[in-house]
N, C-alpha and C positions, 0 to 999 in steps of 0.2 A: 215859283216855277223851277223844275231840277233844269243844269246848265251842265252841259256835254261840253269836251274839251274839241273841238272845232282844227283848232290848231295845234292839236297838240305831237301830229309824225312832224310838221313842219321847226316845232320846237324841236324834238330830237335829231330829225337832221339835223339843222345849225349846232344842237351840242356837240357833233360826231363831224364837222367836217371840219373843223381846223385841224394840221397834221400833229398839233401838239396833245391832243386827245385822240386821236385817230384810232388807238388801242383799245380805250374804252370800251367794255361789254357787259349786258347785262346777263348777270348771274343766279338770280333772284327774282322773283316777281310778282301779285298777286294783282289780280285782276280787280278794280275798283268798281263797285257798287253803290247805289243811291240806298238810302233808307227808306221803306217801304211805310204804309198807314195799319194800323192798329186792326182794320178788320181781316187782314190777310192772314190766314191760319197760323203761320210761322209766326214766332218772334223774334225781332230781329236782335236778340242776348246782349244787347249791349245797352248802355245807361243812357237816359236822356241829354245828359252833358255833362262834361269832363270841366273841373272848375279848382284852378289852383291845387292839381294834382300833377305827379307823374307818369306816364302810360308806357311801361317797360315789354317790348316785345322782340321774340326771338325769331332766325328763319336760317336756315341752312343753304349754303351758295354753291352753285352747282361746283366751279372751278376758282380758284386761288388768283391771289395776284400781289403784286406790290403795294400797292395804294387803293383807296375804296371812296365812294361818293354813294350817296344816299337821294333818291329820289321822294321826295314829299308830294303828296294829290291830295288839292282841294278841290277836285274836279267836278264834285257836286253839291259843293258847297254854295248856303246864300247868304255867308257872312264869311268876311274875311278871318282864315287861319293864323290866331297868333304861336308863334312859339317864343315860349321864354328863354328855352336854351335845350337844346339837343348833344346828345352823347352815342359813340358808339363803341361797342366794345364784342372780346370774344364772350361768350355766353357761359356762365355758369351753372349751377345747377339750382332750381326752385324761385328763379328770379334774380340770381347772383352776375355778378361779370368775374374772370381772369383777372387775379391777379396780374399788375402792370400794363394789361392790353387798353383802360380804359383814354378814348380820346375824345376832343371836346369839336361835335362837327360845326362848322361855321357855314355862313352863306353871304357870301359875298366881305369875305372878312369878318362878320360880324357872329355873337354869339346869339340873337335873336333876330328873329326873323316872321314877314307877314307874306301868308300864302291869299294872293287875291282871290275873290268866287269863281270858281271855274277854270283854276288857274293849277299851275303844277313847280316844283322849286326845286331846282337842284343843287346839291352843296355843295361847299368846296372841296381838292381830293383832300385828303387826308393820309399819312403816310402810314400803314400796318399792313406787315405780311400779314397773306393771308390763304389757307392752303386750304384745298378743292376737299369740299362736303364737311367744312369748320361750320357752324352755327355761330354767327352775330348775335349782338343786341344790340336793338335802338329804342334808346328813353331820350322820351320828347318830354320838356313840361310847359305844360298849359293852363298863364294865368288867369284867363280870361272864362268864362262860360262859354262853352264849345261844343256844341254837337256833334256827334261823329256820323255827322251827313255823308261822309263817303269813306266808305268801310269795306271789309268783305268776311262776308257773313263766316263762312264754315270753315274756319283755321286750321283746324286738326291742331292748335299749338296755343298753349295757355300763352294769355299774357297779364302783366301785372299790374293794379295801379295802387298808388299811398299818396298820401296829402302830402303837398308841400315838392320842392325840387328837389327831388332823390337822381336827378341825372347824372350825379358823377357818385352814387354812394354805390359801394363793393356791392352789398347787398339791400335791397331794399326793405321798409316796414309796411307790408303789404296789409290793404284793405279790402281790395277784392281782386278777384282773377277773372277770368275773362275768354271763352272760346270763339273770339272773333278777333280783326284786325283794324286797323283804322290810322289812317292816314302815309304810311308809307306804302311808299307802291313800288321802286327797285332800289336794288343793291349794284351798283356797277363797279367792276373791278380795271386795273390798268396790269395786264400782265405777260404785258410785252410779242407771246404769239398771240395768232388770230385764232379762235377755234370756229368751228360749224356749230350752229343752234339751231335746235332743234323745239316747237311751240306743242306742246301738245293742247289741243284748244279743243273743251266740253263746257260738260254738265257736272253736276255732283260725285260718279263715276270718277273723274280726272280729277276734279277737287279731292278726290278720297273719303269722300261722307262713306261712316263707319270703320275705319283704319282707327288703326290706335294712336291714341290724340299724343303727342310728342315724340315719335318714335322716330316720326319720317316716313309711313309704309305706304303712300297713295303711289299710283303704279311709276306716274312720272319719277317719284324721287328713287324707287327701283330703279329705272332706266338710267337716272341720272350718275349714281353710284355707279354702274356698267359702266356706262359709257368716257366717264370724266378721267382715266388715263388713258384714253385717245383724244384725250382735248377736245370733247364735245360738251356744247350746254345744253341741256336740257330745263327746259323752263314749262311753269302751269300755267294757263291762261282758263283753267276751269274754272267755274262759275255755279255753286249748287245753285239748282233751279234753272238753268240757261235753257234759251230755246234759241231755235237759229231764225222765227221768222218774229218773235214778239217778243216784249219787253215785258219784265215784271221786277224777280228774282237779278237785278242788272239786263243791262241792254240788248236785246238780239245778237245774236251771231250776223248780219247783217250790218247792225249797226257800230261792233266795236268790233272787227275784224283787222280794220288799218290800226287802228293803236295798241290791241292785245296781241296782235301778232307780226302784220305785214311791216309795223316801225321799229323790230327787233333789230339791232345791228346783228349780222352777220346770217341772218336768215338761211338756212341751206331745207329746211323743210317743215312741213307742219302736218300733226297726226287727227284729225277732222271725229270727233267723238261724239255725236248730239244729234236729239232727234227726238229721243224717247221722254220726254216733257212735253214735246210738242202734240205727243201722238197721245199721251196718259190724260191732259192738262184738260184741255175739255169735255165741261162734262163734270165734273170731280170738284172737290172743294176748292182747288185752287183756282178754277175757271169755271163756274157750273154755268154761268153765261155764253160760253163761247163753242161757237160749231166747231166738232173736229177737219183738221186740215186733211185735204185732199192729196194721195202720192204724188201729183204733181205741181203741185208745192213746196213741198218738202225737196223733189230732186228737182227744182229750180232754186233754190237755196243753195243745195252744193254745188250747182254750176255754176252761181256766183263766185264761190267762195275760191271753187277751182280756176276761173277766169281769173280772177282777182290776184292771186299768188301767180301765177303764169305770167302774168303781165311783169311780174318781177321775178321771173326766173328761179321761182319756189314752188321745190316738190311737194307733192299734196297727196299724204296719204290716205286714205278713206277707210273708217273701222264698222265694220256692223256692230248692229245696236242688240242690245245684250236682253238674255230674255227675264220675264220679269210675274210670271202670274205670279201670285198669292202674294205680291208687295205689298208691305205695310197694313197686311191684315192683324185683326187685334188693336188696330191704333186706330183713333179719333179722325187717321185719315186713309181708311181703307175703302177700298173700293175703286185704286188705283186702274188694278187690271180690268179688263172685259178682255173677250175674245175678239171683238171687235178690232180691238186695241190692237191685240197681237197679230190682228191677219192684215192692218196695215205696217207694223214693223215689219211684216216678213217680207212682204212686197217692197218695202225700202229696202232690205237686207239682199233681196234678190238685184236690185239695179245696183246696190253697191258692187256687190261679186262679180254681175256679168255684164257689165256696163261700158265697159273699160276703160270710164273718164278719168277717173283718179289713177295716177304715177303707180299707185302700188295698193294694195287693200291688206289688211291687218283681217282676222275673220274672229275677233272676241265671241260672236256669239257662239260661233262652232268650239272654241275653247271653253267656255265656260258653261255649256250648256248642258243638263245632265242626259245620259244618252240614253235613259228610259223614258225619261218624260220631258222633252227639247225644249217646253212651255218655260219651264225651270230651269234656275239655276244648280247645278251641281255643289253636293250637299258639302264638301268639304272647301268649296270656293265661294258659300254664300257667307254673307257675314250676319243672317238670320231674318231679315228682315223680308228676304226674297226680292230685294231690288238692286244693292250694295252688292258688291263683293267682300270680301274680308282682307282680311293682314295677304295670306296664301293666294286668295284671289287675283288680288295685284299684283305680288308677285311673279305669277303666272301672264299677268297680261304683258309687263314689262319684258320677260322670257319670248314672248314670241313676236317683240320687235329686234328686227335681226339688222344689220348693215347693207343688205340690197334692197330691205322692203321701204329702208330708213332714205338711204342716197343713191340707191341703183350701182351700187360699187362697195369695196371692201372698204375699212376705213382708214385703211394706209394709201390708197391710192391718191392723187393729189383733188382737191374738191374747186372746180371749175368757178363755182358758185358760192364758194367759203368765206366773200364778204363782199357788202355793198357799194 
């Protein structure tokens, strides 16, 4: 049976309330996912078990700081995570670390370490500058046979593995790569100011499915680059395949809203991006079982989500859902769109706009949509597939998240709400 972390804002509070950590923030982040069974269309790209190898992977930190701690999730794990011994370092290039940067992470003093089922690890700091939009590495090795039961599927960012503990080698002797993640879940930095964080929390859209895989181009990390000399984080909380009322492709928006977003230290708002799964999913290969949801379902979901962040004094922006005929036609899973399809996103598109629940509305669709035929995406913002955006696309979504739609204020002004 998959094991959901229960406890796990209650863990992060206690990490974040002694005043000797009190700085701590997360910089980095990827949203943890269960592994899925064999007849689900997708594969989930990653190997049955990791077995007396090292698993080298890189992620870019929104903001810089002094010292860093590394967040480990075996949160859907149903065997205990051993690690032989973990390293972090700045990121080189093809698999490589920085010269001099590389450090040896411990946990709890020690250089190995066991992640229980269902359970999450945080390590000790560690002391290396570290400046705003550097890319890390963390290489874990794993002597044990290990499944990478809690992973996240769509990385946009190679990662590496080779036999044997290469955790502290400059460069690794790589046997295979890998466009998925597995087992760390943040990067927490100590850097003395507080800044505002910012959750952008979807679907594949936010994940960046089809951006250019190690570039950094999904809209968030746009955003992130903007915003990170005002001292804001920007963090992903996207999920390809995410729905906000069922679980599949990872857990509901529903179900992982306090730990993907509302347990952010320093929360000052979240960008609310997802639907369009919900609305595609049945009916189609990925659900041909399931009746399509009704609009009033779907906006009893963001009333959740907006009650939810309210309740802790976090703004909630609301984005309409992006348009999508001819997606993934030519592929083994077309047949994505109906019209049907589209004449319930527009009706959610319409209560996003003129609803006035949400703090502020983002209108992606009205950007990206092409202005002869609104069905579609606009031909220099698609990234071909007719459901993605591209490199430009994101760009663009990023561009028209501004500083009042973001915190109702400029970003010099002082932030009421700029930590918990």
């Amino acid at each position: 049976m998959r094991r959901r972390p229960a406890a796990f804002a209650a863990v992060l509070a206690l990490a974040f309330a002694s005043s000797a950590i009190a700085d701590w923030r997360v910089v980095w982040t990827a949203s943890p996912q269960p592994l899925w069974s064999g007849e689900f269309p997708l594969s989930t790209q990653v190997p049955d078990h990791f077995w007396r190898q090292t698993l080298r992977q890189s992620m870019r930190v929104a903001l810089g700081g002094r010292r860093v701690r590394v967040m480990l999730s075996n949160e859907y794990g149903a065997q205990a995570l051993r690690i032989g011994a973990a390293h972090l370092a700045r990121a080189g290039r093809d698999g490589s670390v920085a010269a001099g940067s590389d450090r040896v992470l411990r946990f709890d003093g020690a250089h190995a370490a066991t992640v229980p089922p269902g359970a999450i690890l945080l390590s000790d700091p560690l002391e290396l500058d570290v400046n705003a939009l550097e890319t890390l590495s963390v290489s874990l090795y794993l002597p044990e046979p290990t499944p990478p039961s809690t992973f996240h599927w769509d990385a946009r960012q190679t990662a590496y593995v080779g036999a044997g503990d290469q955790t502290a080698a400059p460069a690794m002797q790589v046997d295979a790569r890998l466009q998925a993640r597995a087992f760390v879940r943040d990067i927490l930095v100590d850097g003395g100011t507080r800044p505002r964080t910012v959750v952008a929390f979807g679907d594949s859209i936010t994940d960046g499915n089809a951006s250019t895989p190690d570039l950094d181009h999904r809209w968030p990390d746009f955003l992130a680059a903007r915003l990170a000399p005002q001292n804001v984080v920007v963090l992903n909380a996207g999920i390809s395949g995410a729905r906000l009322l069922k679980t599949r492709m990872g857990d509901s928006a529903l179900a992982r809203f306090e730990r993907d977003v509302l347990a952010q230290p320093g929360l000052a708002s979240v960008i609310v991006l997802m639907g369009i799964n919900d609305i595609a999913w049945p009916g189609h290969a990925f659900a041909p079982q399931e009746a399509p949801p009704r609009v009033a379902d779907l906006i009893g979901a963001y009333r959740q989500l907006i009650a939810r962040a309210h309740l802790r004094g976090v703004r909630v922006v609301g984005a309409t859902l992006t348009p999508f005929e001819g997606a993934l036609q030519g592929t083994p899973l077309e047949g994505y769109y109906r019209p049907e399809r589209d004449a319930l996103r527009e009706a959610v598109n319409r209560w996003v706009r003129d609803s006035g629940e949400f703090d502020a509305v983002v209108d992606f669709d009205a950007l990206l949509r092409d202005p002869q035929h609104p069905s579609r995406l606009r031909a220099g913002f698609d990234s071909g597939d007719h459901l993605h955006p591209g490199d430009a696309g994101y760009r663009a979504m990023a561009d028209a998240l501004d500083a009042a739609t973001l915190f109702g204020a400029t970003l010099s002004a002082p932030a009421a709400r700029a930590s918990r």
